[in-house]
MARGU-608164 format. One record per residue (C-alpha): residue number from 0; residue in one letter; y, x, z. Coordinates in nm, 2 decimals. Each point is the difference from the previous one (the first is absolute). Last residue first. Layout:
BEGIN
{num->NUM&residu->a&v->Y&u->X&w->Z}
...
//
This chain:
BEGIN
{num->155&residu->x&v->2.39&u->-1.22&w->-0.79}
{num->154&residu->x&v->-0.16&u->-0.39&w->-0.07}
{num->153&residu->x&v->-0.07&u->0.08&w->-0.40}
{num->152&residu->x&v->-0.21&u->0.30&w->0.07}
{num->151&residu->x&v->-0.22&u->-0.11&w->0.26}
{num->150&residu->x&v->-0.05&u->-0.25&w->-0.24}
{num->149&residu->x&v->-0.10&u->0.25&w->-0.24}
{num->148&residu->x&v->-0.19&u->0.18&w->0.20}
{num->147&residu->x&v->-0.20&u->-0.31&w->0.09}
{num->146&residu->x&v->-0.10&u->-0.10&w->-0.35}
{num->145&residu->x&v->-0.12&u->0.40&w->-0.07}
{num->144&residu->x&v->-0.15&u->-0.01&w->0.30}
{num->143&residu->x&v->-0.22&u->-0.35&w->-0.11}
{num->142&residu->x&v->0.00&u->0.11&w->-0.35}
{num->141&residu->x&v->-0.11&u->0.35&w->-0.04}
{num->140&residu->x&v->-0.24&u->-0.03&w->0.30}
{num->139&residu->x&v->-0.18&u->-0.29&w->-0.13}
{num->138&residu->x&v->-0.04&u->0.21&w->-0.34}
{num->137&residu->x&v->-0.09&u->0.33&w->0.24}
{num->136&residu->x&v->-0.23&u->-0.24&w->0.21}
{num->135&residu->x&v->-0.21&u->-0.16&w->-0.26}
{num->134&residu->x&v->-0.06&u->0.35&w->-0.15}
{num->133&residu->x&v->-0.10&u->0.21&w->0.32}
{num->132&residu->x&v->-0.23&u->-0.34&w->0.06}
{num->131&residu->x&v->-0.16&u->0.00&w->-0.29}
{num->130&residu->x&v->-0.08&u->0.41&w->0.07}
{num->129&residu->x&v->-0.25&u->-0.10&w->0.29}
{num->128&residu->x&v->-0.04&u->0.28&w->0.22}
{num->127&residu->x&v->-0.06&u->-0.26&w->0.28}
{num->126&residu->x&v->0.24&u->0.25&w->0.24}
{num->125&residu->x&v->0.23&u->0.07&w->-0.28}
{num->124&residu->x&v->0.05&u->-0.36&w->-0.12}
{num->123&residu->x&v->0.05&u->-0.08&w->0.36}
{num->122&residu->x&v->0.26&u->0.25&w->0.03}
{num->121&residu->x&v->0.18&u->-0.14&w->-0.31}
{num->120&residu->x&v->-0.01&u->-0.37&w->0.16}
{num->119&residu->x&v->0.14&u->0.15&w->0.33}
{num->118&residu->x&v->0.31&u->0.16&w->-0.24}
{num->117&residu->x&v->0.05&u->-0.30&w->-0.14}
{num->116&residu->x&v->-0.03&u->-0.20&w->0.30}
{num->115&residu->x&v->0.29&u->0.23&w->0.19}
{num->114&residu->x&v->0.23&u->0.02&w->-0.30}
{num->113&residu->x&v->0.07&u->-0.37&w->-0.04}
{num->112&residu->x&v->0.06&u->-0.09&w->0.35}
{num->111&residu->x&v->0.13&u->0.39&w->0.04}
{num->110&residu->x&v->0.32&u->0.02&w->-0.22}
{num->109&residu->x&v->0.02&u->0.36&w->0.10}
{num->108&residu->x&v->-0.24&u->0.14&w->0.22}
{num->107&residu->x&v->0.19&u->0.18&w->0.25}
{num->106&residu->x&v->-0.19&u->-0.17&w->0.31}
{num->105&residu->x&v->0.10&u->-0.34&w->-0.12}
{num->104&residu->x&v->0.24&u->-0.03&w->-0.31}
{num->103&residu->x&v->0.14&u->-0.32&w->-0.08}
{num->102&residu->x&v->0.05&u->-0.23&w->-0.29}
{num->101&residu->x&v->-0.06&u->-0.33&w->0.24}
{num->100&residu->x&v->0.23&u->0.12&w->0.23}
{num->99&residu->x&v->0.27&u->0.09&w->-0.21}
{num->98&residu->x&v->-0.08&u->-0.37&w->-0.16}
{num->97&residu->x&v->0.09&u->-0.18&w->0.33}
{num->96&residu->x&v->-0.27&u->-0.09&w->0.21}
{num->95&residu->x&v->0.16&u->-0.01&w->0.29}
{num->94&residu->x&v->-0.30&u->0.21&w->0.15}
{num->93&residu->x&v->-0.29&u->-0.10&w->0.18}
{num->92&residu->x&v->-0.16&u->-0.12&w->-0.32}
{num->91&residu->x&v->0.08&u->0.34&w->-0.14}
{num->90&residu->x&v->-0.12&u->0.19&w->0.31}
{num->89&residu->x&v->-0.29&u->-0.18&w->-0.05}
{num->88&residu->x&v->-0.06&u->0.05&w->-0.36}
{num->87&residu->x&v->0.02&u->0.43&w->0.06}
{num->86&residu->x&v->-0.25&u->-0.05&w->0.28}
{num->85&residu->x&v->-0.18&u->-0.16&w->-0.26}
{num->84&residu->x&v->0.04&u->0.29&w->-0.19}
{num->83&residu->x&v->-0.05&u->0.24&w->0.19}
{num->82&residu->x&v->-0.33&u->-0.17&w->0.07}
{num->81&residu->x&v->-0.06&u->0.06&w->-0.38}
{num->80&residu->x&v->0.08&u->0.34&w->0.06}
{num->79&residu->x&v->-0.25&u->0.08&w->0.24}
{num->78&residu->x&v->-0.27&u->-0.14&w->-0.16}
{num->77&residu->x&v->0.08&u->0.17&w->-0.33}
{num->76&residu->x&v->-0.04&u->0.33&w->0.22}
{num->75&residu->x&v->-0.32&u->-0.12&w->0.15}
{num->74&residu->x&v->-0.16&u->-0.06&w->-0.34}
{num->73&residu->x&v->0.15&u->0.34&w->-0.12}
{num->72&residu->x&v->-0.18&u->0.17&w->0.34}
{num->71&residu->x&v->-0.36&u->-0.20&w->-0.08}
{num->70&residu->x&v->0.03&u->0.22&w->-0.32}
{num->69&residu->x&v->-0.04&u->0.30&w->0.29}
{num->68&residu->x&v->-0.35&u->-0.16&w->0.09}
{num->67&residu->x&v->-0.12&u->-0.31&w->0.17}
{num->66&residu->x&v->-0.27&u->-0.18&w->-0.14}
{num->65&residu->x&v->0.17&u->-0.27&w->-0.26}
{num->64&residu->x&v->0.22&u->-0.26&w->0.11}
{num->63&residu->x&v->0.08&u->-0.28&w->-0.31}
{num->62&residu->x&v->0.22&u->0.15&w->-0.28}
{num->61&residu->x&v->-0.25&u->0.07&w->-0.25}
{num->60&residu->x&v->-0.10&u->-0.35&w->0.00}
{num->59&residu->x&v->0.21&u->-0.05&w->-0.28}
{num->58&residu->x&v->0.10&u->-0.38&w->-0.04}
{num->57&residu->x&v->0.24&u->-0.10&w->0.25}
{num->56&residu->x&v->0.25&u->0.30&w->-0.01}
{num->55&residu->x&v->-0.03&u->0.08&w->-0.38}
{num->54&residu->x&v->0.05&u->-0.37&w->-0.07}
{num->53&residu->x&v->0.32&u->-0.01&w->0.22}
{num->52&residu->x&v->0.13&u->0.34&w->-0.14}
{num->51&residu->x&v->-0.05&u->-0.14&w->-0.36}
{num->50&residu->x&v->0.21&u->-0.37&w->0.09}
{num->49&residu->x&v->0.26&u->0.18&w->0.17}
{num->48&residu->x&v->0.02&u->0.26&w->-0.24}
{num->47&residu->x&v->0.02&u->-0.25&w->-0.27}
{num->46&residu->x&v->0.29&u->-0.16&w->0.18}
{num->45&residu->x&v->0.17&u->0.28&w->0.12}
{num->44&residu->x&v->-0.01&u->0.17&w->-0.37}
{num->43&residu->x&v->0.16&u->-0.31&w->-0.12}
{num->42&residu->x&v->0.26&u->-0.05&w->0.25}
{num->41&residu->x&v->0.12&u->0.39&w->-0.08}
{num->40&residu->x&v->0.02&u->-0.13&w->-0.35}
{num->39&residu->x&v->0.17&u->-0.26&w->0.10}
{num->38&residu->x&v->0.30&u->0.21&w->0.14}
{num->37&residu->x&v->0.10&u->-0.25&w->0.31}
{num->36&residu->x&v->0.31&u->-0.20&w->-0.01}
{num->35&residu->x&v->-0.09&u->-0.34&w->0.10}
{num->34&residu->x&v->-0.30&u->0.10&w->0.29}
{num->33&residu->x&v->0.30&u->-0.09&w->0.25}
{num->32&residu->x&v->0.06&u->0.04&w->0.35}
{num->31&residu->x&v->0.32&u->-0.07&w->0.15}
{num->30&residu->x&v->-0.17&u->-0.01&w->0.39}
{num->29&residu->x&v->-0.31&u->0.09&w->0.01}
{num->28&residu->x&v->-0.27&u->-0.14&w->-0.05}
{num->27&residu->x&v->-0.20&u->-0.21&w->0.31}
{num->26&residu->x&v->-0.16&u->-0.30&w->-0.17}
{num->25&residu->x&v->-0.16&u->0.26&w->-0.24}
{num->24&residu->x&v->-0.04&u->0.26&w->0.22}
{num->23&residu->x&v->-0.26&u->-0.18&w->0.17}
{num->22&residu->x&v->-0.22&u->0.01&w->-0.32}
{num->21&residu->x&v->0.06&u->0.39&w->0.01}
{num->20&residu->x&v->-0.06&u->0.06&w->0.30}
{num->19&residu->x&v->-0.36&u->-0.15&w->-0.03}
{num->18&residu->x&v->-0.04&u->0.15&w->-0.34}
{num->17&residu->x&v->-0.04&u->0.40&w->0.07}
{num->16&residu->x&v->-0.20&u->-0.01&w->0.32}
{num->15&residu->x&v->-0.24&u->-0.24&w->-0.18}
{num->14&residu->x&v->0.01&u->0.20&w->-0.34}
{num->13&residu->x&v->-0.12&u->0.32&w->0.25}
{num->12&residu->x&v->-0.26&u->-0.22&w->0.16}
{num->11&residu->x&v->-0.15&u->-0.11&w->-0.31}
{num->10&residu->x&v->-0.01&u->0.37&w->-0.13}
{num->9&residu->x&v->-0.18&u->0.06&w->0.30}
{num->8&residu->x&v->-0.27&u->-0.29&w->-0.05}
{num->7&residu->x&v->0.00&u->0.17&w->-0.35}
{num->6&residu->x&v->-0.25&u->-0.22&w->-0.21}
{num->5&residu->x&v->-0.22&u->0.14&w->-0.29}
{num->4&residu->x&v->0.05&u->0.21&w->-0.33}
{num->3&residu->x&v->0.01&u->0.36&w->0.06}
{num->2&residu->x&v->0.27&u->0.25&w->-0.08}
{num->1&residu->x&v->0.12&u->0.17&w->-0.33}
{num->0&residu->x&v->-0.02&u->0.35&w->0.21}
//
């Protein structure tokens, strides 16, 4: 439940498939982009879930492969979604790259580059039955959607 100390070769891989897009999306933003008006509050919580979520990732083992049984399902599941999201990142980097299609929805999940890792990070949290994790990734998830609803919200 509180998780064991140790390194995540999967939590590596998972903060890999999260920050390689990522550092390429900063020489490709999109168009009229600002961080200016954000609720800092809501950039608080991202930071510090960013930073927990990270930790939680790398340093419980928990999250490594286990022998198969139906918690290997919610490891699958998170697998799944974060290759939706890079799917998600190359349709974006395909795209115009205007801010609609930076804030989109992919498969009718709203706001999905920030949605999709969240809810991956969650499912992770669930398979290593770490409860760190289920906290890092509520405050991470507070922020970052929270940030990208409400620039969703100023560009309708």
């Amino acid at each position: 439940m509180f998780g064991h100390l140790g390194f995540s070769y999967v939590g590596l891989l998972f903060m890999t498939m999260l920050m390689v897009p990522n550092l390429i999306w900063m020489k490709k933003q999109p168009q009229g982009y600002s961080a200016k008006n954000e609720n800092k509050i809501l950039a608080v919580l991202e930071r510090v879930g960013e930073a927990l979520t990270t930790c939680c990732a790398l340093f419980f083992s928990d999250f490594n492969l286990q022998e198969l049984s139906k918690w290997t399902l919610w490891l699958a599941a998170a697998c799944i979604l974060m290759i939706m999201y890079e799917i998600w990142w190359v349709r974006y980097f395909k795209s115009e790259r205007k801010l609609n299609d930076f804030y989109s929805s992919f498969l009718g999940i709203p706001v999905a580059g920030a949605t999709l890792p969240v809810m991956a990070f969650f499912l992770l949290g669930i398979y290593g039955k770490v409860i760190w994790m289920f906290i890092a990734d509520i405050v991470l998830g507070i922020g970052h959607i929270g940030i990208h609803l409400q620039h969703r919200k100023e560009i309708k």
